[in-house]
N, C-alpha and C positions, 0 to 999 in steps of 0.2 A: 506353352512355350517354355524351354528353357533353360533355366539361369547359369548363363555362359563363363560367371566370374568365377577368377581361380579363389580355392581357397585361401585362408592368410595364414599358414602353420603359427606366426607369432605372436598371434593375437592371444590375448587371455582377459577370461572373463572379470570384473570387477564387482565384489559385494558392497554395497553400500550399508552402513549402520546408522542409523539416523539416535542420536542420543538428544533427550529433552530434559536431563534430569536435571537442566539449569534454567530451563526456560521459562518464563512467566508471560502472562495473558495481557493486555489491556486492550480497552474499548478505545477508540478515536474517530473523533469526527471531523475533524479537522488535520489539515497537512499543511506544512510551512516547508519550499525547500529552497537549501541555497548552494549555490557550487564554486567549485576554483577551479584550476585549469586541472587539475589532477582529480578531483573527490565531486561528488556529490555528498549535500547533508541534508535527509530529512527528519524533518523535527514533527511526531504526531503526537496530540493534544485532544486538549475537549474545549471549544468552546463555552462558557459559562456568561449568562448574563448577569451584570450585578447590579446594581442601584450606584449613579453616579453625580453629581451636580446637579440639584432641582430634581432631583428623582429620576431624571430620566435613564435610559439605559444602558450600558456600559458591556460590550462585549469583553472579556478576557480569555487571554490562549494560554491555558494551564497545561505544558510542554508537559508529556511522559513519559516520553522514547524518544533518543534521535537515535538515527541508523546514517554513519555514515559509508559511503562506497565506494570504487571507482569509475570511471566512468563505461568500461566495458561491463560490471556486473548490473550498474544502473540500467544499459540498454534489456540487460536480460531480466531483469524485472518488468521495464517497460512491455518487452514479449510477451512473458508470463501472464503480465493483470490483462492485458489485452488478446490475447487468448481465455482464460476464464470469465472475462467481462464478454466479451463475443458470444461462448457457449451458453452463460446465464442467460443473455438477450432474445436467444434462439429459442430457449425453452421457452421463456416468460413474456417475453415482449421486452422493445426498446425503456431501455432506465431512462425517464426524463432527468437533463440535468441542465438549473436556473436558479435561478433565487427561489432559494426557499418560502416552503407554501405551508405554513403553519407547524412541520413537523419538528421544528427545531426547540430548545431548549427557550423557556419565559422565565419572565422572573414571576417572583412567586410576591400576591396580593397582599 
């Protein structure tokens, strides 16, 4: 069959340059977000357990990065992880997600 559409003479192509020579890595296990009528802000972290009153145990959210955004680029992250979270599922099987089942950070004896 085909392809019946005109061409667009004013279109032109776009290169993209992806620069990272400012960018730095971190690990997070955890996510905090909050928003306003304009922004989304997420705050990732690491969970850490500490020793708190009688010993027991004291989770703290050790914040590393906030990303703040608006709210159309938010939805297109939204896209994005749920798109690649779909694809990984397909390969690997459904991620269980619940209360955590021992994978997570202890305190130490």
């Amino acid at each position: 069959m085909a392809d019946n559409t005109p061409a667009q003479p004013n279109q032109q192509q776009v290169q993209l340059r992806i620069d990272e020579s400012r960018m730095s890595t971190t690990y997070a296990n955890t996510i905090r977000t909050s928003t306003t009528n304009d922004e989304v802000v997420l705050d990732f972290g690491i969970n850490l357990p500490v020793p708190g009153a009688d010993n027991q145990p004291v989770l703290v959210f050790n914040v590393g990065s906030r990303v703040v955004m608006n709210w159309a680029g938010a939805k297109r992250l939204a896209i994005s992880l749920g798109q690649v979270v779909r694809a990984f599922e397909e390969r690997n099987g459904e991620i269980p997600v619940g209360p955590r089942q021992g994978g997570g950070p202890k305190l130490s004896q």
